[in-house]
PAKOLFI-330868 format. One record per residue (C-alpha): residue number from 0; x, z negated, y negated. Coordinates in nm, 3 decimals, always signed. Layout:
PAKOLFI-330868
<NUM, <X, Z, Y>> ...
end
This chain:
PAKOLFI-330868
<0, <+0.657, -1.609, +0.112>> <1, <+0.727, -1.871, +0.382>> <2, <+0.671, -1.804, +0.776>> <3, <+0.460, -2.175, +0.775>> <4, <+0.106, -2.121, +0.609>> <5, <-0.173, -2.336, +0.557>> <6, <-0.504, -2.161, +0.676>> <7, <-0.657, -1.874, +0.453>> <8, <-0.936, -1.917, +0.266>> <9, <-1.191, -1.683, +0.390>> <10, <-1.308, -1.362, +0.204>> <11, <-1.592, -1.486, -0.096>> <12, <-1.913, -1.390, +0.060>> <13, <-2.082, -1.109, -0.122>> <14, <-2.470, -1.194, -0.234>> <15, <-2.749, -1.140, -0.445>> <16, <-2.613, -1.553, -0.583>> <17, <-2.276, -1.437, -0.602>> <18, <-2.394, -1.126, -0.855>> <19, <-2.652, -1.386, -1.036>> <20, <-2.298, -1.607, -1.124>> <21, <-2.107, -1.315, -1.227>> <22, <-2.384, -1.190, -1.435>> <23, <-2.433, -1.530, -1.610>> <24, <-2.059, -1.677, -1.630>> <25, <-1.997, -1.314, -1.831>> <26, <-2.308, -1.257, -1.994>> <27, <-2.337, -0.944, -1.890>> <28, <-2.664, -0.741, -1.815>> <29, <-2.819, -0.743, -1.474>> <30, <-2.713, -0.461, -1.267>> <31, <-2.982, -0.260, -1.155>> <32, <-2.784, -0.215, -0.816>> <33, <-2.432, -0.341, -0.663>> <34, <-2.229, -0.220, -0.384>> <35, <-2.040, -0.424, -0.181>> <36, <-1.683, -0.225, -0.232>> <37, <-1.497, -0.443, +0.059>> <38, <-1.147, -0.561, -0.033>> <39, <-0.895, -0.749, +0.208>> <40, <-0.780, -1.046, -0.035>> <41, <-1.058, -1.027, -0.303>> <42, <-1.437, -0.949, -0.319>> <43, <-1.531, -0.642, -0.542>> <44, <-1.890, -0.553, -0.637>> <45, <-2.003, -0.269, -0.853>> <46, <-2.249, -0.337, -1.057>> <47, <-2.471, +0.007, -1.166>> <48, <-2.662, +0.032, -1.488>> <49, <-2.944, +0.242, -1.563>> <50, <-2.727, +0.426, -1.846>> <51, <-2.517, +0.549, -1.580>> <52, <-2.224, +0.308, -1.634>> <53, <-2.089, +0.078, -1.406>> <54, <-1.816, -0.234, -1.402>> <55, <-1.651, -0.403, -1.090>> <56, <-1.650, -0.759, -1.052>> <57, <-1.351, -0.886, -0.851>> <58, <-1.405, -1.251, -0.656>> <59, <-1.077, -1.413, -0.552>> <60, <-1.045, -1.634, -0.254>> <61, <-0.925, -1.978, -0.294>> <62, <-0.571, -1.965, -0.302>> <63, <-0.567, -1.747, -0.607>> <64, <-0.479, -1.983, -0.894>> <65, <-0.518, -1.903, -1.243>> <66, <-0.176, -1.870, -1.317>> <67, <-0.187, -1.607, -1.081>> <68, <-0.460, -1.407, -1.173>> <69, <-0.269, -1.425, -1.546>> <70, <+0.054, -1.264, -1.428>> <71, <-0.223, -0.992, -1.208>> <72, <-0.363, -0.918, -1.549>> <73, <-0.028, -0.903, -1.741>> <74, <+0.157, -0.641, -1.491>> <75, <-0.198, -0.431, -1.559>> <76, <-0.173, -0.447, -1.877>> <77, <+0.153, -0.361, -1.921>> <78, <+0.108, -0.061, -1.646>> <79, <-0.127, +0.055, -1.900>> <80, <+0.104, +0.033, -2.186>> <81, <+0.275, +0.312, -1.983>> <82, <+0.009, +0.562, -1.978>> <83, <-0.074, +0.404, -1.608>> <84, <-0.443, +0.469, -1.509>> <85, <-0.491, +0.087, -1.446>> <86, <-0.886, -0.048, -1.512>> <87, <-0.894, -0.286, -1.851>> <88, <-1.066, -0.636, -1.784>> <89, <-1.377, -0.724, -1.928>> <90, <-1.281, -1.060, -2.152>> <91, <-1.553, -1.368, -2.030>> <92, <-1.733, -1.505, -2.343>> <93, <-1.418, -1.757, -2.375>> <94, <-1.209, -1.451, -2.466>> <95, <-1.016, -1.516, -2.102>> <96, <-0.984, -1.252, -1.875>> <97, <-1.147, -1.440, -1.589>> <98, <-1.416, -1.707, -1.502>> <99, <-1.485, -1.997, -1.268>> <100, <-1.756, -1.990, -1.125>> <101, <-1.975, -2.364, -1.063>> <102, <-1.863, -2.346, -0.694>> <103, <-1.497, -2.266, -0.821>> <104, <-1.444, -1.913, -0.717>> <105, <-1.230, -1.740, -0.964>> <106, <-1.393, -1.375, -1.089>> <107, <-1.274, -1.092, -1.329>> <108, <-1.442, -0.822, -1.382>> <109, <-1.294, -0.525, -1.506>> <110, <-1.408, -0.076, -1.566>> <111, <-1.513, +0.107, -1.298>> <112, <-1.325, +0.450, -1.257>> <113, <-1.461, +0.712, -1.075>> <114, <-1.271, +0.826, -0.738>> <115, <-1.281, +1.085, -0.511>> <116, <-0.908, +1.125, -0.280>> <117, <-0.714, +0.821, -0.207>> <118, <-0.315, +0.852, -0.158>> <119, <-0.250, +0.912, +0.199>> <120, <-0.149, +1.299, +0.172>> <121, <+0.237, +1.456, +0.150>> <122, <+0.105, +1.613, -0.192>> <123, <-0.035, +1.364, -0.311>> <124, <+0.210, +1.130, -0.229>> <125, <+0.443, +1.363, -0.466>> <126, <+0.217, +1.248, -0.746>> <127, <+0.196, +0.879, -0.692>> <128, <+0.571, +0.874, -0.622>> <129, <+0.619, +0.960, -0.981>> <130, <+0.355, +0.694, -1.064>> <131, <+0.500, +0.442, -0.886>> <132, <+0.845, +0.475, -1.072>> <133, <+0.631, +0.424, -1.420>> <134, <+0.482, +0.136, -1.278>> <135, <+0.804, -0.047, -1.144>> <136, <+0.956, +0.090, -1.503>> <137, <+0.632, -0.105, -1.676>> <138, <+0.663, -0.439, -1.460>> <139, <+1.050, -0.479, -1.528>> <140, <+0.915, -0.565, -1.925>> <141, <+0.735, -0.844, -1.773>> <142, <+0.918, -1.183, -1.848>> <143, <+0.741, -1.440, -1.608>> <144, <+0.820, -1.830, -1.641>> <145, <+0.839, -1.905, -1.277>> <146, <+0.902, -1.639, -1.009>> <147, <+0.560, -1.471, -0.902>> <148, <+0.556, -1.523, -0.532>> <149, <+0.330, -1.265, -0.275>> <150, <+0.013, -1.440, -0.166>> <151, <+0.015, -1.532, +0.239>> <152, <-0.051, -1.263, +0.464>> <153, <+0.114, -0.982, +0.198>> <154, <+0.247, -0.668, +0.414>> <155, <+0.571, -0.796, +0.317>> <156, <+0.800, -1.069, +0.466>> <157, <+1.155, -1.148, +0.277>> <158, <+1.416, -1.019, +0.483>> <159, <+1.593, -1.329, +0.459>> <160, <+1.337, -1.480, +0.687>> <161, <+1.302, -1.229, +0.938>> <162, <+1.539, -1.308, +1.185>> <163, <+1.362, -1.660, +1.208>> <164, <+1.019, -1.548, +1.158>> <165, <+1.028, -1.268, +1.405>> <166, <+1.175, -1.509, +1.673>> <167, <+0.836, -1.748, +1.630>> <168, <+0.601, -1.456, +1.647>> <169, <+0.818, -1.398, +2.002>> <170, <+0.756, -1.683, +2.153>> <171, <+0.420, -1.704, +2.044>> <172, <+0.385, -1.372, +2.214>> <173, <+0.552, -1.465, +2.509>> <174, <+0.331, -1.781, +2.540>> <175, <+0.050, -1.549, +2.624>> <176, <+0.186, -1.548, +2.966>> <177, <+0.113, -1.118, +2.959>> <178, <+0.428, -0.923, +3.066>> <179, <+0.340, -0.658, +2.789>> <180, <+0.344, -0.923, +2.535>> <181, <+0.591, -1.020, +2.681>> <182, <+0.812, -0.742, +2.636>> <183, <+0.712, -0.614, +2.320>> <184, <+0.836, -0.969, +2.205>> <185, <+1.191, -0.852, +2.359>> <186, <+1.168, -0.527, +2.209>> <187, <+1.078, -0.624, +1.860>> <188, <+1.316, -0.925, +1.805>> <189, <+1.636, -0.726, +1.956>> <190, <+1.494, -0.432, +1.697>> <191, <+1.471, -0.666, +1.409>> <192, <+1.819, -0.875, +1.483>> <193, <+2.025, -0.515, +1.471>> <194, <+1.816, -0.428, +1.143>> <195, <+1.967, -0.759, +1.007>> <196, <+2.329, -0.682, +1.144>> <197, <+2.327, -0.387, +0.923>> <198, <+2.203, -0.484, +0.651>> <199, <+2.335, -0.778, +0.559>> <200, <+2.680, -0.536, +0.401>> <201, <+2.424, -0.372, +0.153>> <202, <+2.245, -0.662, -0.028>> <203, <+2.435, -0.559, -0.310>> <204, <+2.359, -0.369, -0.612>> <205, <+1.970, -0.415, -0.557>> <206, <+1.688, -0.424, -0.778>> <207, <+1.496, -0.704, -0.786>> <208, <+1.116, -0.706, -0.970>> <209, <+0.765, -0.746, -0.938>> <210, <+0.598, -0.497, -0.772>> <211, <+0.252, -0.420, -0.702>> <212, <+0.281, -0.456, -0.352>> <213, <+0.016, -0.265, -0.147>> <214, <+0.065, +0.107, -0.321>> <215, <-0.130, +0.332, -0.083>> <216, <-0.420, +0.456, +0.001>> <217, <-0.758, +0.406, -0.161>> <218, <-0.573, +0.151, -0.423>> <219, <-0.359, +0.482, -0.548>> <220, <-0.674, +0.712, -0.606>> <221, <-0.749, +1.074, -0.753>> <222, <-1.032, +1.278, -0.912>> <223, <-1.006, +1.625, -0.813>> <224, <-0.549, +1.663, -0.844>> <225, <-0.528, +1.399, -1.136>> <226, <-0.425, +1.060, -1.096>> <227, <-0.769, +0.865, -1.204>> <228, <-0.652, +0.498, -1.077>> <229, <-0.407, +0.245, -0.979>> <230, <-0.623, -0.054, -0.843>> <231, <-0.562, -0.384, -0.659>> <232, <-0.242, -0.587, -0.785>> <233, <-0.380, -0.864, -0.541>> <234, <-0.019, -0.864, -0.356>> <235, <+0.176, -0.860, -0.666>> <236, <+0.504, -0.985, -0.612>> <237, <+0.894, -1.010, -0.653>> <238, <+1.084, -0.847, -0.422>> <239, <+1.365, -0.602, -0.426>> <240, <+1.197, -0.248, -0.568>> <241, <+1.285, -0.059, -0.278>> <242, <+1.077, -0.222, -0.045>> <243, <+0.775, -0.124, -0.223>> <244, <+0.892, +0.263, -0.148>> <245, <+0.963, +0.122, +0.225>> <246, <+0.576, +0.034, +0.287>> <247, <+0.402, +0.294, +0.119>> <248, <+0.630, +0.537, +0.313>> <249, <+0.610, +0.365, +0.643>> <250, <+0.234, +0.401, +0.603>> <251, <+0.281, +0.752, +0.552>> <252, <+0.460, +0.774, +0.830>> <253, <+0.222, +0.609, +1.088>> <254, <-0.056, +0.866, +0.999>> <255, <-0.144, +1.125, +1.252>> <256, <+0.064, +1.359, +1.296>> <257, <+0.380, +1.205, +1.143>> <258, <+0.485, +0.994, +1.435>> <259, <+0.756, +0.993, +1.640>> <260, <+0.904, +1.098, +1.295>> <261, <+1.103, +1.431, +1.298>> <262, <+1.330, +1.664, +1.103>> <263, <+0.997, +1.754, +0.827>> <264, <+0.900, +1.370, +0.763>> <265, <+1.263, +1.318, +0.745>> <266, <+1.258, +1.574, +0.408>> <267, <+0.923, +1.486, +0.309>> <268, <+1.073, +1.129, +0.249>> <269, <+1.396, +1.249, +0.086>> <270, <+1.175, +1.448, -0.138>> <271, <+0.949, +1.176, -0.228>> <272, <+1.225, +0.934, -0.297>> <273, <+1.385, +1.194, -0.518>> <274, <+1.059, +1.217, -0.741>> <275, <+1.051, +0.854, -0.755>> <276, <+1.442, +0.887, -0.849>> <277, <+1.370, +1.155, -1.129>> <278, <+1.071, +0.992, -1.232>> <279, <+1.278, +0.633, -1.321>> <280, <+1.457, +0.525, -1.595>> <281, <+1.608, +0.324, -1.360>> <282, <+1.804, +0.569, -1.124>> <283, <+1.833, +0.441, -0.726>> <284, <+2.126, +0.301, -0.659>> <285, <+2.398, +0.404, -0.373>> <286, <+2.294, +0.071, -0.206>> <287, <+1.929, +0.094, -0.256>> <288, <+1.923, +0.501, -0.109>> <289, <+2.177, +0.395, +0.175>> <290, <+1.896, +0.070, +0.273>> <291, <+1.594, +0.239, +0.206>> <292, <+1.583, +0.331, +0.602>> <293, <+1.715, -0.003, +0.731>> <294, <+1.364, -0.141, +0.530>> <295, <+1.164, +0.106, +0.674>> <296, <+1.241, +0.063, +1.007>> <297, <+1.172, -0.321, +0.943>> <298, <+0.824, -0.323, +0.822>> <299, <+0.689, -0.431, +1.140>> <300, <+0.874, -0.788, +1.084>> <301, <+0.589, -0.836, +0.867>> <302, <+0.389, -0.849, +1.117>> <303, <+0.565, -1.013, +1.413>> <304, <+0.729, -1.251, +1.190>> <305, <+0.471, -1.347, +0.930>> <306, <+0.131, -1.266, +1.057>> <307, <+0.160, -1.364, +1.465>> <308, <+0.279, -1.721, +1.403>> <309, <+0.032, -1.790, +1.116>> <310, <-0.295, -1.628, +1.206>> <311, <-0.545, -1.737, +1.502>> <312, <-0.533, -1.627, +1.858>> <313, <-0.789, -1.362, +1.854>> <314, <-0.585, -1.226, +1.516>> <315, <-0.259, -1.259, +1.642>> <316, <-0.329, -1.024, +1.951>> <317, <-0.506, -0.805, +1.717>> <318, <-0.185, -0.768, +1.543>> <319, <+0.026, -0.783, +1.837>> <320, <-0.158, -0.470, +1.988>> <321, <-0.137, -0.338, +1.650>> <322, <+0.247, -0.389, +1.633>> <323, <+0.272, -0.223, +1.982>> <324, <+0.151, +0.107, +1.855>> <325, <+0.373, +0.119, +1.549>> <326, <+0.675, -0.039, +1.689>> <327, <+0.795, +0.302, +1.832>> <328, <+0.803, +0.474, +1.477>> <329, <+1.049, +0.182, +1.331>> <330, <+1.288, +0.262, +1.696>> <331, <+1.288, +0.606, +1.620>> <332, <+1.393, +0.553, +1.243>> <333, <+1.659, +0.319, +1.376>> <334, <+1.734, +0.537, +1.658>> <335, <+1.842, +0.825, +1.389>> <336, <+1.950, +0.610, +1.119>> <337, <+2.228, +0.820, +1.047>> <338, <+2.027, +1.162, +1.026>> <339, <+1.801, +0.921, +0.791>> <340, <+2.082, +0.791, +0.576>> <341, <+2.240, +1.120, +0.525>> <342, <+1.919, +1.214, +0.356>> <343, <+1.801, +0.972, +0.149>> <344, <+2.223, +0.969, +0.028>> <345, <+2.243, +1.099, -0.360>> 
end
């Protein structure tokens, strides 16, 4: 992932002619109704049968090559060679997992499960913490040719970049000519500079794999207490492992009620990463439990250093707003590192 994008493509349009291409390119039967299911980086329809059944189609925007949407398909399927609740594609009458479409819109389509609870909860969390370690256990099998990279806009930026890519969303913010743009873009940069001074010492003796990128919420989902689904590889990626735990607990961490962070999120996340820990056949390493809260209090470089300089105006102070509200969780993380390092320590 770079800090200089070309545009996005935008979001495939959902319509009655986008089901009618689907339907054909897969010979499949006509739905007699489809739900729009949203999705940030792809399309996804249901499509509802009169038997009761149902499949999801899943449009990709343009950026998505096939070689990409190959090594999508190949982490799922080996996810479900672990016992992973991950949705089998429906082959295309070409025996690939995937068409193109005449306007040249790639689409899979793949089973339906049935939902009710997506992961956002402490106890559920517990569960998909255990999940997640199968999952990153499954992926390390995979042997891609060329790296996998994270499409643009992923909730991720490489901490590499950081430094550089945080100081561009700055200025941009300063730009603005709005004193509380202004000094958010003096908090966040001096916030993500001493992250970097830290952290440089513990690049070492890191795990580096795909992951699936965006594990939370309604892409980790439950009927009733069981796992029933792990959906959504669309920001499928290599990156060190223990950034993955990093996001889906800094999302955590910015629902209600968990921020400013205290002493009970604190143990909440040293019991998570402990199931994850137990649940691996890859234990954590010293180095990965000791910079597990130097990448937590960094997620919001993501967004001051990858999404402000790339997206347009109105987005960017969207986001910059955005980062405003969350950038007092990552301080507070920082602010206590050592009460946070002490836990997370073996």
């Amino acid at each position: 992932m770079t800090v200089d994008r070309a545009p996005v493509p935008p979001r495939v349009v959902p319509s009655a002619g986008l089901v009618e291409s689907v339907v054909a390119a897969f010979s499949l039967p006509r739905p007699v109704h489809w739900l729009d299911l949203g999705g940030l980086w792809t399309t996804n329809l249901r499509f509802d049968y009169a038997d009761g059944s149902a499949v999801v189609a899943r449009a990709h925007r343009g950026l998505t090559p096939p070689e990409r949407l190959l090594a999508i398909q190949s982490a799922k399927d080996a996810a479900r060679r672990f016992r992973l609740p991950v949705p089998a594609a429906i082959p295309a009458p070409d025996g690939r997992g995937w068409s193109t479409l005449p306007d040249g819109t790639l689409v899979e389509v793949e089973e339906h499960i049935d939902w009710d609870t997506p992961m956002r909860t402490f106890a559920f969390l517990h569960k998909g913490f255990a999940a997640l370690a199968r999952l990153h256990d499954a992926l390390r099998t995979l042997q891609t040719a060329t790296p996998v990279a994270s499409p643009p806009h992923a909730t991720y930026l490489d901490p590499g970049q950081v430094v550089d890519g945080v100081c561009r969303g700055a200025s941009r913010m300063r730009a603005w000519g709005e004193p509380r743009f202004s000094a958010l873009a003096d908090d966040v940069q001096r916030h993500c500079e001493a992250i970097a001074d830290k952290e440089e010492r513990l690049r070492h003796d890191q795990v580096r794999q795909l992951v699936h990128g965006d594990f939370w919420d309604d892409n980790v989902v439950f009927r009733g207490l069981q796992l029933a689904g792990v959906l959504d590889f669309d920001f499928l990626g290599e990156r060190d492992r223990i950034e993955e735990l990093a996001l889906t607990l800094w999302f955590y961490l910015l629902e209600p009620g968990n921020n400013p962070p205290g002493d009970v999120q604190v143990q909440q996340v040293r019991g998570l990463v402990n199931t994850y820990d137990q649940s691996s056949a890859l234990s954590l390493s010293d180095a990965e439990r000791e910079r597990l809260p130097l990448a937590l209090a960094r997620q919001p470089a993501w967004i001051a250093g990858g999404w402000l300089p790339a997206l347009a105006d109105a987005g960017a102070r969207a986001q910059a707003a955005d980062l405003a509200a969350r950038l007092p969780t990552a301080e507070a993380i920082l602010d206590d590192l050592t009460t946070w390092t002490s836990a997370l320590a073996r």
